[in-house]
C-alpha positions in Angstrom: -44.5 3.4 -64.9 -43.4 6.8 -65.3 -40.1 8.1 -63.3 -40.1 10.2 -60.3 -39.5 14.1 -60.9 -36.7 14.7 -58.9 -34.9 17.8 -58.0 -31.3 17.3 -59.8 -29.3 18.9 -57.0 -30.5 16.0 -54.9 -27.9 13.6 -57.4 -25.5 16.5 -58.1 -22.6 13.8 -57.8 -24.1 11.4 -60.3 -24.8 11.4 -64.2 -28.7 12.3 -63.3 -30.0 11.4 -66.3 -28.7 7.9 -66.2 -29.9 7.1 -62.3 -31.8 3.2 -62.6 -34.9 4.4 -60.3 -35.4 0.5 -59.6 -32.2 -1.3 -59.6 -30.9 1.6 -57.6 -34.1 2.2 -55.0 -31.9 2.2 -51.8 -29.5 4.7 -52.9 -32.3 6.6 -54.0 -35.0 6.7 -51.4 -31.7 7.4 -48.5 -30.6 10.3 -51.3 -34.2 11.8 -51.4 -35.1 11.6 -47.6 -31.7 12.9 -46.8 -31.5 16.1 -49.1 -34.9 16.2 -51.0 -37.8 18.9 -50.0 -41.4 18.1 -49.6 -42.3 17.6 -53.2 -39.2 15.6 -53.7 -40.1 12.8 -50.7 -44.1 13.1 -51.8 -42.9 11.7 -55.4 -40.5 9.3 -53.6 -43.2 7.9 -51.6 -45.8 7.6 -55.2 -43.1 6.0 -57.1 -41.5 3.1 -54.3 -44.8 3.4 -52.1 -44.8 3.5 -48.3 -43.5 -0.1 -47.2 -40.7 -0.1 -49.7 -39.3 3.0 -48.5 -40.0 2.0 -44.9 -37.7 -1.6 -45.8 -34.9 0.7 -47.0 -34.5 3.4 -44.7 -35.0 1.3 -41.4 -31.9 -0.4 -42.5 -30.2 2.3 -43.8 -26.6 2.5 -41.9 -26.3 5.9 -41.7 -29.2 8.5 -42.1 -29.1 11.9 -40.1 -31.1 13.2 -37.4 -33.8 14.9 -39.5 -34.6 12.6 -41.6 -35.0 9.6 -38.9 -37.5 12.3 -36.8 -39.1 12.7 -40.3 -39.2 9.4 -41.6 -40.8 8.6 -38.1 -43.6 10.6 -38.7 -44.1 10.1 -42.2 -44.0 6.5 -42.0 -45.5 6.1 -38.7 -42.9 3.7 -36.9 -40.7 4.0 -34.0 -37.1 5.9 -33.5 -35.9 2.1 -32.7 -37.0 0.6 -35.6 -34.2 2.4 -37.7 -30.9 0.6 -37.7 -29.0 4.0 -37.8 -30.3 5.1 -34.3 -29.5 2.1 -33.1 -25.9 2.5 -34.1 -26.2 5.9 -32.9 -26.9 4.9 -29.7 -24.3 2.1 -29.1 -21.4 5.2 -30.4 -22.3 8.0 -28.5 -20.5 11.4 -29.9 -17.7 13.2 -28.3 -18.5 16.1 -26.3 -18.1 19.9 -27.0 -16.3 21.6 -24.7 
């Protein structure tokens, strides 16, 4: 199977080149949904497929906003399904003044 075509400045702080696309699939898939572009998640979701990346990110500790509304929709599953908006919601923020 041929490796995803990833945008590098996606893995700007590792050695790109070197990235283990299946030993590494967590850190991966969080990487791409967090700070990849269309293009980047559509080759995410051909390489790991649908219900692998729905395993990762719905336990995922920590993902941000966007990409829990996003992987919502893209993955058709609930806001509670995700362990980071449960966390969320158990450590609500500060408020801004």
């Amino acid at each position: 199977m041929e490796n995803p075509r990833f945008n590098n400045r996606i893995f700007w702080d590792v050695n790109f080149e070197q990235i283990d696309y299946l030993a590494k699939a967590g850190f991966v898939i969080e990487r791409v949904f967090n700070r990849g572009d269309v293009e980047d998640i559509r080759q995410c979701r051909r390489f790991y497929g649908d219900e692998k990346i729905k395993e990762v990110l719905t336990q995922a500790k920590w993902l941000n906003k966007k990409t829990v509304y996003l992987a919502c929709a893209v993955l058709d599953n609930q806001l509670e399904d995700y362990r980071c908006y449960n966390l969320a919601q158990s450590n609500p923020e500060h408020w801004n003044y």
